[in-house]
VOTOR-464760 format. One line per 10 residues: their letters; for each residue x negated, y negated, z negated of N, C-alpha, C. Coordinates in steps of 0.02 Angstrom, whole numbers, padded with zeros to 5 digits. Atoms other than C-alpha are relative to their C-alpha. Example, Ala and Ser with C-alpha at 12.3 -4.5 7.8 and 13.67 -1.06 7.14 Angstrom:
<nodes>
as) -00045 00059 00000 -00615 00225 -00390 -00045 -00060 00000 ~ 00042 00059 00003 -00684 00053 -00357 00039 -00055 -00037
</nodes>
This chain:
<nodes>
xxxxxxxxxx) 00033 00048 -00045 -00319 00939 04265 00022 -00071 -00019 ~ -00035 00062 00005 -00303 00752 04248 -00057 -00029 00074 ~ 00026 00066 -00037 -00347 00596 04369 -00018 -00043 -00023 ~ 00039 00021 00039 -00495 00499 04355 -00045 -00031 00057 ~ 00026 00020 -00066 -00614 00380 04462 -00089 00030 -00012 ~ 00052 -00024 00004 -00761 00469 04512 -00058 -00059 00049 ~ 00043 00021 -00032 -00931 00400 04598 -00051 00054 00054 ~ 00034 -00040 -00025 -01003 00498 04714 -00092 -00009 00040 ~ 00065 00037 -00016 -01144 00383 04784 00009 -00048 -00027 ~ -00007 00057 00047 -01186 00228 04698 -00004 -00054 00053
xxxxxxxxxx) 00022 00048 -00049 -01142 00079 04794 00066 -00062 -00030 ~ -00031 00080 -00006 -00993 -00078 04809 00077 00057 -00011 ~ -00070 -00013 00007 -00818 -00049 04758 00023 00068 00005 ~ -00028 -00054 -00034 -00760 00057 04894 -00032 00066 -00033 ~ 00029 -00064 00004 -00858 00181 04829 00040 00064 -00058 ~ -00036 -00024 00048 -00737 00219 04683 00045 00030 00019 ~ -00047 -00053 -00052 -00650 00374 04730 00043 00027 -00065 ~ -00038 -00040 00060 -00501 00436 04618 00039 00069 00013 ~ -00036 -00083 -00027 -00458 00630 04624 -00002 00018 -00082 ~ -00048 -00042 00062 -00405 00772 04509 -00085 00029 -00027
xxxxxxxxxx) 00062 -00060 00005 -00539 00857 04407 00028 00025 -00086 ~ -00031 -00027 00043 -00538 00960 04263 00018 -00065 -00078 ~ -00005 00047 00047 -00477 00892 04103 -00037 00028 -00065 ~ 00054 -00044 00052 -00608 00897 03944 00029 00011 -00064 ~ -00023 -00026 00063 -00578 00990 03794 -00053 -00026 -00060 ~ 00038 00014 00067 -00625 00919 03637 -00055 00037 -00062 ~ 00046 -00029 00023 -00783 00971 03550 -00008 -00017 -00065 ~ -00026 00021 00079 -00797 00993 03353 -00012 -00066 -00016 ~ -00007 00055 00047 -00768 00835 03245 00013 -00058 00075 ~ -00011 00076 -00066 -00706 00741 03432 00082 00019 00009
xxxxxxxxxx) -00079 00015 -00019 -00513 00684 03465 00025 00018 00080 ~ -00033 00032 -00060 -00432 00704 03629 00037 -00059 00020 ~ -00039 00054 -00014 -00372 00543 03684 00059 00015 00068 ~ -00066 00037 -00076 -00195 00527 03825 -00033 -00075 00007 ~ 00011 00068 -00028 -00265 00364 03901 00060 -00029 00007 ~ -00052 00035 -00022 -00140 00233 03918 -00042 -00066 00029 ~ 00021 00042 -00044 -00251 00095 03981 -00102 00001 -00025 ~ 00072 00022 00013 -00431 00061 03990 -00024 -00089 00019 ~ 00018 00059 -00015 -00541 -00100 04012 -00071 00006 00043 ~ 00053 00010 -00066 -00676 -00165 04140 -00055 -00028 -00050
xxxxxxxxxx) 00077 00044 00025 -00868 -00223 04079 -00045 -00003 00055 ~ 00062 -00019 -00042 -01010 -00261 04165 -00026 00054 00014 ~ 00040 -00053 -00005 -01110 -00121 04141 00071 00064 00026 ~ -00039 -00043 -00037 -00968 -00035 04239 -00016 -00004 00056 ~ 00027 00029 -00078 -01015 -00135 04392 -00071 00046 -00008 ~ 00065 -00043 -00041 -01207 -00077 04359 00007 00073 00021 ~ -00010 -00106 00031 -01152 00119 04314 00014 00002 00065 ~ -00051 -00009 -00054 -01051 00098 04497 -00065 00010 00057 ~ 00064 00015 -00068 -01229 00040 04591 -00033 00042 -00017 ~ 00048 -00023 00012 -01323 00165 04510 -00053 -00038 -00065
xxxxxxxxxx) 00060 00044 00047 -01412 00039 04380 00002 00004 -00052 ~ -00013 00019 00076 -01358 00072 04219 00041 00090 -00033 ~ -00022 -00072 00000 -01346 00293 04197 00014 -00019 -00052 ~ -00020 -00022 00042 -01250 00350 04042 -00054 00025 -00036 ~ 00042 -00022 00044 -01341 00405 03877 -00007 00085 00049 ~ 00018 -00083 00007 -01408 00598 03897 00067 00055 -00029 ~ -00037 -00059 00027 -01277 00721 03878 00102 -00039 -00006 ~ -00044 00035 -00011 -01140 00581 03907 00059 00014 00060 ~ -00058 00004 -00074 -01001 00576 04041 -00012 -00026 00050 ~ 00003 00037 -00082 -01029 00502 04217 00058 -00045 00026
xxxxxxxxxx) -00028 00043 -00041 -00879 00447 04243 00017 -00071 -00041 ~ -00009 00055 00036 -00850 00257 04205 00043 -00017 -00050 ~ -00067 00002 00040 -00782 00192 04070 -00006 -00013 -00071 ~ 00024 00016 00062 -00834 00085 03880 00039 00034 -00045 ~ -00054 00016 00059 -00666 00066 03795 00075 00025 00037 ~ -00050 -00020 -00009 -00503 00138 03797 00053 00012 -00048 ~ -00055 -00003 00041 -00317 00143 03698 00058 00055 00045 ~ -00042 -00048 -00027 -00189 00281 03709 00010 00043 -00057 ~ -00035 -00020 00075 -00123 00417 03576 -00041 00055 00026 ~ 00024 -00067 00046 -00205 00564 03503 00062 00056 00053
xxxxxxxxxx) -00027 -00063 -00001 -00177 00725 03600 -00005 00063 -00025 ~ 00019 -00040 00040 -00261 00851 03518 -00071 00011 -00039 ~ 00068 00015 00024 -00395 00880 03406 -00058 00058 00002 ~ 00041 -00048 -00007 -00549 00969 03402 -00021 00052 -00058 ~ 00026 -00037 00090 -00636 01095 03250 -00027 -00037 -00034 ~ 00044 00023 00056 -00702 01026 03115 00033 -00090 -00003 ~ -00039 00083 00010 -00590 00844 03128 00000 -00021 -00090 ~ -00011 00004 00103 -00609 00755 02937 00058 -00056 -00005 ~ -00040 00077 00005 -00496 00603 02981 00083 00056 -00003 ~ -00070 00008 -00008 -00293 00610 02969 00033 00012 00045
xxxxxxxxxx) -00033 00009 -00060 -00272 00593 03145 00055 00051 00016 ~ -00014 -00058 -00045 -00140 00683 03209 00041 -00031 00079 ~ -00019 00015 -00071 -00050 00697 03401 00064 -00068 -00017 ~ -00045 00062 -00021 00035 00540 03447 -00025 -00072 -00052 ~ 00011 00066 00061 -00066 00413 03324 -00023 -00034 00071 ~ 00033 00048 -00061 -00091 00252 03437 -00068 -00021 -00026 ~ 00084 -00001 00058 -00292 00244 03418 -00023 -00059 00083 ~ 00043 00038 -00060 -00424 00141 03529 -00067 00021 -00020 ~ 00056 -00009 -00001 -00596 00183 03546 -00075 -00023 00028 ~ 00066 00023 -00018 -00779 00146 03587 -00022 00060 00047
xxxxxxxxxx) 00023 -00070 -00031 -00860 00262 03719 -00058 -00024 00026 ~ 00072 00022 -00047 -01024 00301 03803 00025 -00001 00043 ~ -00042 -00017 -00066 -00918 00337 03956 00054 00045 00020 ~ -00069 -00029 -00030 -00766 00420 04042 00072 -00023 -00010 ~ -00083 00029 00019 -00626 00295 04000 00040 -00025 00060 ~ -00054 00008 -00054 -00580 00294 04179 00041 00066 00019 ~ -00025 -00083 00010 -00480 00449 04150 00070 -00010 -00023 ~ -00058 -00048 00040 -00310 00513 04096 00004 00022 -00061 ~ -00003 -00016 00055 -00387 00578 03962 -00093 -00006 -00024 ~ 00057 00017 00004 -00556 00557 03855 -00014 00047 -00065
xxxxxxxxxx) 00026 -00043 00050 -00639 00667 03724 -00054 -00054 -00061 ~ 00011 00044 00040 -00706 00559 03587 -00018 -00005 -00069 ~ 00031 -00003 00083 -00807 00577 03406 00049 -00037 -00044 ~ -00045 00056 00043 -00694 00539 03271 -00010 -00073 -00040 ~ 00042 00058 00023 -00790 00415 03220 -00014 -00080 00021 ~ 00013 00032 -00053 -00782 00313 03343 00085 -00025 00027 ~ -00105 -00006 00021 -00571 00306 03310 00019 -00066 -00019 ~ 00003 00061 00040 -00512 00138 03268 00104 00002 00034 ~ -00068 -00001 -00022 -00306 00140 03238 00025 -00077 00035 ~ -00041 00054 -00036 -00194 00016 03349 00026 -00050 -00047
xxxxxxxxxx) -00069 00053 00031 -00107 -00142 03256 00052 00026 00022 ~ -00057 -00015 -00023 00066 -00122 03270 00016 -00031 00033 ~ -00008 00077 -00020 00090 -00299 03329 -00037 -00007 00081 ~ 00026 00011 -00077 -00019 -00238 03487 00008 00057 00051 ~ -00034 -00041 -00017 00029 -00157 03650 -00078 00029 00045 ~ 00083 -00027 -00031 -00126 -00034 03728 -00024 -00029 00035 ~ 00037 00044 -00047 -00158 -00145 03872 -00049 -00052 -00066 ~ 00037 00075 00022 -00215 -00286 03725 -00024 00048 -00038 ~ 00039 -00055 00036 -00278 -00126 03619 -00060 00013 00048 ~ 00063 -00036 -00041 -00387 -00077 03763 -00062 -00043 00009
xxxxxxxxxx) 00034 00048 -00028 -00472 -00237 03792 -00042 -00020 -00083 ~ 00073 00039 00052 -00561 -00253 03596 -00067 00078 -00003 ~ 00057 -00023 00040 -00652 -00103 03561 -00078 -00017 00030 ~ 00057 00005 -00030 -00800 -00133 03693 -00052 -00057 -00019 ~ 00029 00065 -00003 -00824 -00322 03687 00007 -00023 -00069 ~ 00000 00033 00072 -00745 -00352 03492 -00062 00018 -00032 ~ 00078 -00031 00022 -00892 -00222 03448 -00071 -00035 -00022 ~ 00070 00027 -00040 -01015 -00290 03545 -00028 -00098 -00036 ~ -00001 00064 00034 -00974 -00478 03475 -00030 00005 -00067 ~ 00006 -00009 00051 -00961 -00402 03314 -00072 00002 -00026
xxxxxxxxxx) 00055 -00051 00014 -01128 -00307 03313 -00050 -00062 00004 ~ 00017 00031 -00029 -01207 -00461 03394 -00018 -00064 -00079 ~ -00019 00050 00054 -01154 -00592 03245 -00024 00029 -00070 ~ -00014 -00040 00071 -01137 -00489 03103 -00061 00033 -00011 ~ 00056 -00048 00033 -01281 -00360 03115 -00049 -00026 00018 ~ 00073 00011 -00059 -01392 -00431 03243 -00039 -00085 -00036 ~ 00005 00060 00027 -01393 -00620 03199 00018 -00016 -00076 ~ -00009 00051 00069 -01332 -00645 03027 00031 -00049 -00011 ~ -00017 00058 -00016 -01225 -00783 03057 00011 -00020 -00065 ~ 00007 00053 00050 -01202 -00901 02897 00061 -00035 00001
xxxxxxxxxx) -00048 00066 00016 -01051 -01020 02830 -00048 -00060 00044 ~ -00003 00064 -00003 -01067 -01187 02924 -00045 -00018 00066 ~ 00038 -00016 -00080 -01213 -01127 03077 00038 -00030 00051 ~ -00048 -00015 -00081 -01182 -01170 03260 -00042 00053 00055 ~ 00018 -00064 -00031 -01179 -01037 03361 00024 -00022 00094 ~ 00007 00024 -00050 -01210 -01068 03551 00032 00075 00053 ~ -00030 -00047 -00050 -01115 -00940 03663 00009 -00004 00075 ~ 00001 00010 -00066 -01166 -00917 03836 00077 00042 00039 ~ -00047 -00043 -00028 -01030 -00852 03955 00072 -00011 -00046 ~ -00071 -00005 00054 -00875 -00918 03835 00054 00026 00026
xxxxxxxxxx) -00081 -00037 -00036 -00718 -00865 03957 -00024 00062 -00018 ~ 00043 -00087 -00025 -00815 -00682 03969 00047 00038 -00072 ~ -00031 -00043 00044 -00747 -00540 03875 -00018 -00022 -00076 ~ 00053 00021 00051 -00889 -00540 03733 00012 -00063 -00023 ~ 00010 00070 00003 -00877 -00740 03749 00043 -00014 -00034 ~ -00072 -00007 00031 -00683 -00738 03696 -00004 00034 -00057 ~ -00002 -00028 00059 -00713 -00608 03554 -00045 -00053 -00040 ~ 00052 00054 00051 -00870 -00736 03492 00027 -00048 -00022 ~ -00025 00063 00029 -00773 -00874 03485 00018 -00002 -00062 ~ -00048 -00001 00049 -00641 -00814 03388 -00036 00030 -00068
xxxxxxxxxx) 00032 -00048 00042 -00766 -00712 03272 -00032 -00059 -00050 ~ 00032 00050 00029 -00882 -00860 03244 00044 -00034 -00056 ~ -00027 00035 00051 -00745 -00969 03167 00028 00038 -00055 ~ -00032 -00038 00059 -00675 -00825 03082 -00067 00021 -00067 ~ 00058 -00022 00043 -00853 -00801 03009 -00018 -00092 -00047 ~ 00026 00077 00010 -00844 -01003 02973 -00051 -00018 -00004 ~ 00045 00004 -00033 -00966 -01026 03083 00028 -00072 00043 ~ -00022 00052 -00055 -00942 -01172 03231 -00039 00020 00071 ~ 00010 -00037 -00081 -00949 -01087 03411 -00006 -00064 00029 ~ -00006 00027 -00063 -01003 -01198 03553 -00014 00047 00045
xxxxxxxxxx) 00022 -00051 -00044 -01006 -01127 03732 -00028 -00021 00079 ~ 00019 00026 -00076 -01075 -01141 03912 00062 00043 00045 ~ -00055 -00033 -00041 -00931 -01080 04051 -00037 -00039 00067 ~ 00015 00048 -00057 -00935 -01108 04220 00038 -00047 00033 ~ -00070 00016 -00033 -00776 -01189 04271 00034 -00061 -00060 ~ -00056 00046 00049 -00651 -01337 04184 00068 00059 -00025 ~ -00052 -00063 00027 -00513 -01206 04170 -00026 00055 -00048 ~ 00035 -00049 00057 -00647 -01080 04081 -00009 -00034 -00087 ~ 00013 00027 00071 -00679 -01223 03967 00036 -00011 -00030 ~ -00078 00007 00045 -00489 -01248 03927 -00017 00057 -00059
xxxxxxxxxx) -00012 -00050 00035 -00481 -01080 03878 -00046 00030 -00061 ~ 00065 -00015 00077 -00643 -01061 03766 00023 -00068 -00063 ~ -00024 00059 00039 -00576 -01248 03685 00062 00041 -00047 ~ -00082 -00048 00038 -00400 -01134 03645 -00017 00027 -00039 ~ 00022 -00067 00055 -00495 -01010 03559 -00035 -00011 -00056 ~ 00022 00031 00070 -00562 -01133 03430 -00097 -00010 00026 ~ 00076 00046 -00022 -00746 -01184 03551 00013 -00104 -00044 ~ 00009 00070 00050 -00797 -01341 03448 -00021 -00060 00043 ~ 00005 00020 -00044 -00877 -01397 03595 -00012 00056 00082 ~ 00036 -00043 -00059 -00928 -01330 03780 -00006 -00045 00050
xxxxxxxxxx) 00028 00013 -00035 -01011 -01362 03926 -00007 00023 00070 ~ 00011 -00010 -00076 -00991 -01343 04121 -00064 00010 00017 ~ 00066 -00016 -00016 -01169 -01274 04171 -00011 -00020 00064 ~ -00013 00017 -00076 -01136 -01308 04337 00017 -00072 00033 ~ 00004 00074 -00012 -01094 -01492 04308 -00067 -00035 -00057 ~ 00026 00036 00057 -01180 -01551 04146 -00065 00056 -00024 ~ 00077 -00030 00025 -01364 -01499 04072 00053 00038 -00073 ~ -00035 -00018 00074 -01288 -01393 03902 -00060 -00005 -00053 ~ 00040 00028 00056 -01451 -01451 03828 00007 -00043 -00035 ~ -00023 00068 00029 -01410 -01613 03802 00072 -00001 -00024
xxxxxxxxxx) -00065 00002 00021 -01241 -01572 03766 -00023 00032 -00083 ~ 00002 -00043 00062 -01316 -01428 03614 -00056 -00077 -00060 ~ 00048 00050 00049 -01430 -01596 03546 00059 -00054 -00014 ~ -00029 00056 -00002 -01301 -01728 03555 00040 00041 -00068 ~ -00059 -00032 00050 -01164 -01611 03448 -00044 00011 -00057 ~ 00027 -00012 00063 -01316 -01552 03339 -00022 -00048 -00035 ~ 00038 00050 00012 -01384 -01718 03308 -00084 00002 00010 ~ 00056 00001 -00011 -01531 -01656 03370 -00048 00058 -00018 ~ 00043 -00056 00025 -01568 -01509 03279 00013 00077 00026 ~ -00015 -00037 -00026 -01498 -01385 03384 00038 00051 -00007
xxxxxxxxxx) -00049 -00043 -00001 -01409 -01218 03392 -00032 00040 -00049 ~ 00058 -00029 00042 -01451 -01102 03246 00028 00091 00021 ~ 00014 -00056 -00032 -01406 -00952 03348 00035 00007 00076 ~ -00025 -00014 -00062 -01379 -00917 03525 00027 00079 00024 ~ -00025 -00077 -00050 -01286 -00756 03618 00007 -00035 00076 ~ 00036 00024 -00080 -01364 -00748 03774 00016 00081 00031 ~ -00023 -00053 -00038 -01290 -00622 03904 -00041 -00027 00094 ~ 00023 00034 -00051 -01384 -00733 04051 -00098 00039 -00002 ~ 00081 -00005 -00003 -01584 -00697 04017 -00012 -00046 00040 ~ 00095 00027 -00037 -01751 -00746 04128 00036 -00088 00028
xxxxxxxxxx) -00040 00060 -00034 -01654 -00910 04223 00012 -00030 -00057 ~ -00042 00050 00051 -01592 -00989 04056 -00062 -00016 -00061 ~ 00026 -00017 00059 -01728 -00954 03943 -00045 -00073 -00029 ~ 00033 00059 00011 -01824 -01135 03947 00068 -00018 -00040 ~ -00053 00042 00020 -01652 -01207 03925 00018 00044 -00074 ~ 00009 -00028 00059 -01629 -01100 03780 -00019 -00004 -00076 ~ 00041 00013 00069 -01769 -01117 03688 -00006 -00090 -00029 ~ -00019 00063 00002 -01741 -01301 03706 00053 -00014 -00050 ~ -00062 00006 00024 -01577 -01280 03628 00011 00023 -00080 ~ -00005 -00036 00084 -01623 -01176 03464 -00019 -00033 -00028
xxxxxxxxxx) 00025 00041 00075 -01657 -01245 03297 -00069 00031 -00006 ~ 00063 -00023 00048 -01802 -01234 03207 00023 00073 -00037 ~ -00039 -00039 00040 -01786 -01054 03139 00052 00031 00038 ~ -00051 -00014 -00038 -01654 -01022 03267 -00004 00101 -00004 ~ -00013 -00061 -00033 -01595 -00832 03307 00035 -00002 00075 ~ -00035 -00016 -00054 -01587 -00802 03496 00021 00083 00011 ~ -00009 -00061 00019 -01500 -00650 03506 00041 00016 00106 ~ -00006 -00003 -00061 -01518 -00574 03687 00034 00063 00028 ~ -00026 -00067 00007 -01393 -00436 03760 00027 00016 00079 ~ 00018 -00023 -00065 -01404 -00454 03944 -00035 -00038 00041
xxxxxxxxxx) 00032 00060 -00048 -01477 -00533 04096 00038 -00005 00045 ~ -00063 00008 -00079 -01353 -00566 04229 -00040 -00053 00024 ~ 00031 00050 -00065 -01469 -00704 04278 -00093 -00004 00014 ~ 00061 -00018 -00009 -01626 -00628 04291 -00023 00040 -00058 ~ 00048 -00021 00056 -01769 -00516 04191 -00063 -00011 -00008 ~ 00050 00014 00005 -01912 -00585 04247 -00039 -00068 -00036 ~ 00025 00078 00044 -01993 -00763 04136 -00068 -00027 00047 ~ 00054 00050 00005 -02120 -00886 04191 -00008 -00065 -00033 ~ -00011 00084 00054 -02196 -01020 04083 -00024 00025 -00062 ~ 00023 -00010 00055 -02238 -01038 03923 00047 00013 -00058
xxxxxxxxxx) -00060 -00050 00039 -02104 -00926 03840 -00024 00004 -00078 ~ 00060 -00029 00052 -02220 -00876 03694 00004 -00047 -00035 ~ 00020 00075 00054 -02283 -01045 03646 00049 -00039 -00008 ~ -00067 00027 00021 -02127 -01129 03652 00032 00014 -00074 ~ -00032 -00022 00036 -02028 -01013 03570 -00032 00008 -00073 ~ 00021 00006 00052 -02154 -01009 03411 00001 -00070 -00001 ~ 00006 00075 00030 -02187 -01195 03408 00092 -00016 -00025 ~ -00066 -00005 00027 -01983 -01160 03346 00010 00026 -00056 ~ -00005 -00046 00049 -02024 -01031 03233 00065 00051 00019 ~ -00056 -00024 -00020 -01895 -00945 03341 00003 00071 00006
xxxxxxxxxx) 00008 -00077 -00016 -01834 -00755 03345 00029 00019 00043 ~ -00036 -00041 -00077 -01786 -00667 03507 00006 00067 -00051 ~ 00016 -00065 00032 -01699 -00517 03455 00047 00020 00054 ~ -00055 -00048 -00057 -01609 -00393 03574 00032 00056 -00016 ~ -00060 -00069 -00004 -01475 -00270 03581 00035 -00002 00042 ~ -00028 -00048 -00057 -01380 -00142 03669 00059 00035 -00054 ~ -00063 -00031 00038 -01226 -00052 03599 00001 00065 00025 ~ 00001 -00050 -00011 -01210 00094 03732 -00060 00036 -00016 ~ 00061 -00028 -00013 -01373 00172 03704 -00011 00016 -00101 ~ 00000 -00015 00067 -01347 00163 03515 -00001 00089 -00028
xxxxxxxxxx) -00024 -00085 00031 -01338 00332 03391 00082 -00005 -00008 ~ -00062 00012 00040 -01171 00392 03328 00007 -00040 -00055 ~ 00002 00010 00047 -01219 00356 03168 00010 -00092 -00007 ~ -00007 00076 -00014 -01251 00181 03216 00080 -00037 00011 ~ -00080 00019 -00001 -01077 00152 03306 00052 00023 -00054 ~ -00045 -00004 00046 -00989 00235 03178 -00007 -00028 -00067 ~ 00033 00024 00047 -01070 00129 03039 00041 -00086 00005 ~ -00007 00073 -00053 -01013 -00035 03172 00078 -00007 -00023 ~ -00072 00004 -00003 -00846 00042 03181 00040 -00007 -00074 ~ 00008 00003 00088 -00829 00055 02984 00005 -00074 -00013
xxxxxxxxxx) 00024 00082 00039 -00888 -00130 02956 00056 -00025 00056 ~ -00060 00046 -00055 -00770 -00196 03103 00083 00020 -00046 ~ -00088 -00012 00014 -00608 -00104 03037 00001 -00031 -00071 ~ -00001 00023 00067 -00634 -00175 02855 00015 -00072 00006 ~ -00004 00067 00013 -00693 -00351 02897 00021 -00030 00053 ~ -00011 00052 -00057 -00615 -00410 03068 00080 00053 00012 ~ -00062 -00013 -00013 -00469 -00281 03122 00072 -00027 -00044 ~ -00055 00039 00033 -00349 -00347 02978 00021 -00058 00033 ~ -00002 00069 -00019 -00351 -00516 03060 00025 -00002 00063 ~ -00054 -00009 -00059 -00266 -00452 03231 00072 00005 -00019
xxxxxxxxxx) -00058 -00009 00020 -00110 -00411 03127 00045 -00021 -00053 ~ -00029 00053 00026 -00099 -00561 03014 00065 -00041 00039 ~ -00038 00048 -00033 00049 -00678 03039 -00018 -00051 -00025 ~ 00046 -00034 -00062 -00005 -00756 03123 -00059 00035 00011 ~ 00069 -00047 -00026 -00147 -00657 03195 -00035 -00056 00012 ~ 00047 00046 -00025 -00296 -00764 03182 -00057 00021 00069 ~ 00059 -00030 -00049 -00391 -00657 03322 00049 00036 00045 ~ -00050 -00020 -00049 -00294 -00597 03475 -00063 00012 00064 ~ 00065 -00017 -00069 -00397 -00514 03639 00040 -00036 00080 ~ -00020 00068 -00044 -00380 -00635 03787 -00012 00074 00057
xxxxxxxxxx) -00024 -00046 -00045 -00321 -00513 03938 -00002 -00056 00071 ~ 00011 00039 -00061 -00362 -00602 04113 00058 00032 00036 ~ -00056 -00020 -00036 -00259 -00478 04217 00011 00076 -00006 ~ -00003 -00109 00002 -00201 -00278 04235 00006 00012 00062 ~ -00003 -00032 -00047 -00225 -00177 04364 00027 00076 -00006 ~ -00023 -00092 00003 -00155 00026 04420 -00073 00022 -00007 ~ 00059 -00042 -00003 -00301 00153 04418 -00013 00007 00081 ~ 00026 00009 -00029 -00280 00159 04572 -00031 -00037 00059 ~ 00051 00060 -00010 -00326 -00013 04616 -00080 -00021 -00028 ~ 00051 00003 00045 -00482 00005 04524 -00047 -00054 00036
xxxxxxxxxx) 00032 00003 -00051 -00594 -00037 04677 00014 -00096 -00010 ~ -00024 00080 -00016 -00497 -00220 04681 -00020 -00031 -00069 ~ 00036 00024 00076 -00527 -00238 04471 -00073 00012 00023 ~ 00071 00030 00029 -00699 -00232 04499 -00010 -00058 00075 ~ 00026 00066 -00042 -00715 -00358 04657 00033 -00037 -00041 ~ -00056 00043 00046 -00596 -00471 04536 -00074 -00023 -00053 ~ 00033 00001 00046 -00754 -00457 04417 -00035 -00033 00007 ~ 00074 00035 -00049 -00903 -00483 04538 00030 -00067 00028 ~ 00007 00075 -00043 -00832 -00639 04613 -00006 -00044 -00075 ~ -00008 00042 00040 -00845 -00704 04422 00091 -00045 -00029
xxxxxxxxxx) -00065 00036 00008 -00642 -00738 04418 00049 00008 -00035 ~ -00032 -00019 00057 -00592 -00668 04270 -00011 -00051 -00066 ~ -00006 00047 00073 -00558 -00770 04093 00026 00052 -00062 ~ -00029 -00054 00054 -00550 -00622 03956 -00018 00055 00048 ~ -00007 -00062 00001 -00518 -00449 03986 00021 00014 00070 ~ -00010 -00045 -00057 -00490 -00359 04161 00024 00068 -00040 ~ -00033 -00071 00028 -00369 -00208 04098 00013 00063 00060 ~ -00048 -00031 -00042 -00302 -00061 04191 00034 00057 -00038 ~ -00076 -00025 00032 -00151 00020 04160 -00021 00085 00043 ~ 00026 -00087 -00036 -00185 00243 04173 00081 00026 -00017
xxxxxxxx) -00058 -00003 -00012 -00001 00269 04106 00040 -00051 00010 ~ -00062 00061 -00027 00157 00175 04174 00003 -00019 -00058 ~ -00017 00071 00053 00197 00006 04112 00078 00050 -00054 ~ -00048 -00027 00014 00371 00102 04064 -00016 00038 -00050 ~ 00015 -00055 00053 00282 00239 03940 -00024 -00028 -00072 ~ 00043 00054 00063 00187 00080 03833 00033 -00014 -00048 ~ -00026 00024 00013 00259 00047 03685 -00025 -00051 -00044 ~ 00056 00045 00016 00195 -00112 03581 00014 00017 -00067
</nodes>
C-alpha cells in the first residue's frame, strides 16, 4: 500500500483527500519510482475541477513530474537503471503518490549537485520550455523571445533556456518583485502588465520590429496585444489560455498582414515516442548545464509543502503567489540527500 491524494469529486482544494490505496506494480519496459518529492502545475488545478482528464489508460491521480530513487523494475527494462539510482521523471499522472510506475523512457538521472525537491521541479516545466523553444518555435542565435508569465514555472525555465539558446528573453509578470526575479534569471527586459502596456515596451526594446517569437500561456484576452507585438514572420507559439479561449476581432487579418504563425502545443497528451524523443534531446543539450560550475541553469523553487498540506499548495497557486516552482515534499526532509 502507499499514500497518495485522491479526488473523489471534482471541485476546490478541499476536495483533495489523501488515503492509503494500493501500490502499482510496474509494467514491462516501466521503472518503479519511491517518490521523494513531487511538483505543482496548472493543469493540476484543472485535473482537481474536473477540466483537464488524464490521457486514456493513464492514472487519475494527480501529478506531471516527480524525483525519488528507483525501486524496482519491471520486464523487459533496456536502460541500466538499477534500485536506488536518484532519477526524475515526466508523467501523464500519479506523482501525487509514494510511489509512481513510469516508462523507462521517460527516466532522466538527477545531477549530483541537486537535491529532489530542485530535481522535482524541472522535468514538467524544463520539458515543456524545452519542447516549446527548441521543437515548437525554432528559436535562432540573436531572436527576441517574448515570454508571457516570466516568474511562472515554464516562464523561469524560458528565461534561462532562451539565453542559453543565445537568444534574448523579454517577459510580461505581474508584480515588481516577479520582475526582479525574471531580471535575475538573465530577462533582458520585462514588463508589469498590470502597470505598463508590454506593447510599447516589446517596440521600444525592438526598435520597432518586434518580438520574433512569443510563449503565450495567457490566450483569447492577450491575443490583439500579441499580434501587435510579433515581428514580421514572428512564431507565436500558444500552450495555454489562463486568460480566456474565446477571440473577437480581426484575429485572421491581422495576424497574416504579419505573415505570422500561431502554432500550439500540449506535452501531456503527447505519444511516448514523442516524450521520449523530448527527453533524449533535453538530456544531451540542456541537462549538462544544471551541473556545470557554475550551473548556468538552476530550477527556481517558490516554496515546499508536506503531502499532506497539498490542499494549501494549490490555494498558494490559484491566488497567483508563487515565483517558480510550488514543490512538495512525499519523503521526510531527513531521508533527502543532495
Amino acid at each position: 500500500m502507499m499514500r497518495a491524494v485522491c479526488v473523489d469529486v471534482p471541485g476546490g482544494p478541499e476536495n483533495l483527500v489523501l488515503r492509503s490505496i494500493p501500490r502499482p506494480k510496474p509494467k514491462d519496459g516501466e521503472v518503479l519510482i519511491k517518490v521523494h518529492a513531487a511538483a505543482l502545475n496548472r493543469a493540476d488545478l484543472l485535473q482537481r475541477r474536473g477540466l483537464y482528464p488524464p490521457p486514456a489508460g493513464e492514472s487519475d491521480i494527480i501529478g506531471l513530474e516527480v524525483a525519488g530513487t528507483v525501486d524496482s523494475l519491471g520486464r523487459r527494462v533496456k536502460g541500466n537503471w538499477k534500485p536506488d539510482d536518484r532519477v526524475m521523471a515526466l508523467l501523464a499522472g500519479g506523482g501525487y503518490a509514494e510511489y509512481v510506475s513510469v516508462p523507462e523512457e521517460l527516466l532522466i538521472p538527477v545531477p549530483d549537485n541537486l537535491t529532489f525537491c530542485q530535481a522535482a521541479a524541472i522535468p514538467e516545466v524544463w520539458l515543456t520550455a524545452f519542447q516549446l523553444l527548441d521543437f515548437i518555435a525554432q528559436v535562432k542565435q540573436g531572436e527576441v523571445v517574448l515570454v508571457h508569465a516570466g516568474a511562472s514555472g515554464v516562464g523561469t525555465a524560458a528565461v534561462q533556456l532562451v539565453r542559453l539558446f543565445g537568444a534574448l528573453p523579454i517577459v510580461t509578470v505581474g508584480s515588481q518583485e516577479k520582475l526582479r526575479l525574471a531580471e535575475k534569471l538573465g530577462a533582458a527586459a520585462g514588463y508589469n502588465y498590470k502597470e505598463e502596456s508590454f506593447v510599447q515596451g516589446v517596440h521600444d526594446f525592438t526598435a520597432g520590429k518586434g518580438a520574433n517569437v512569443i510563449l503565450d500561456c495567457v490566450g483569447g484576452c492577450n491575443w490583439e496585444k500579441n499580434v501587435s507585438s510579433l515581428a514580421v514572420d514572428g512564431r507565436w507559439v500558444l500552450y495555454g489560455t489562463m486568460g480566456g479561449r474565446t477571440v473577437e476581432g480581426d484575429l485572421l487579418g491581422k495576424l497574416l498582414s504579419k505573415r505570422g504563425h500561431l502554432l500550439c502545443s500540449l506535452l501531456r497528451s503527447r505519444s511516448l515516442q514523442y516524450k521520449a524523443d523530448l527527453v533524449k534531446a533535453f538530456a544531451v543539450k540542456v541537462l549538462p548545464h544544471f551541473s556545470n560550475q557554475p550551473a548556468a541553469l538552476r530550477p527556481v523553487i517558490d516554496s515546499t509543502y508536506k503531502l499532506e498540506d497539498i490542499a494549501e499548495a494549490h490555494r498558494h497557486m490559484e491566488a497567483n503567489r508563487n515565483m517558480g516552482k510550488i514543490v512538495i515534499t512525499v519523503t521526510p526532509q531527513s531521508e533527502e540527500t543532495p
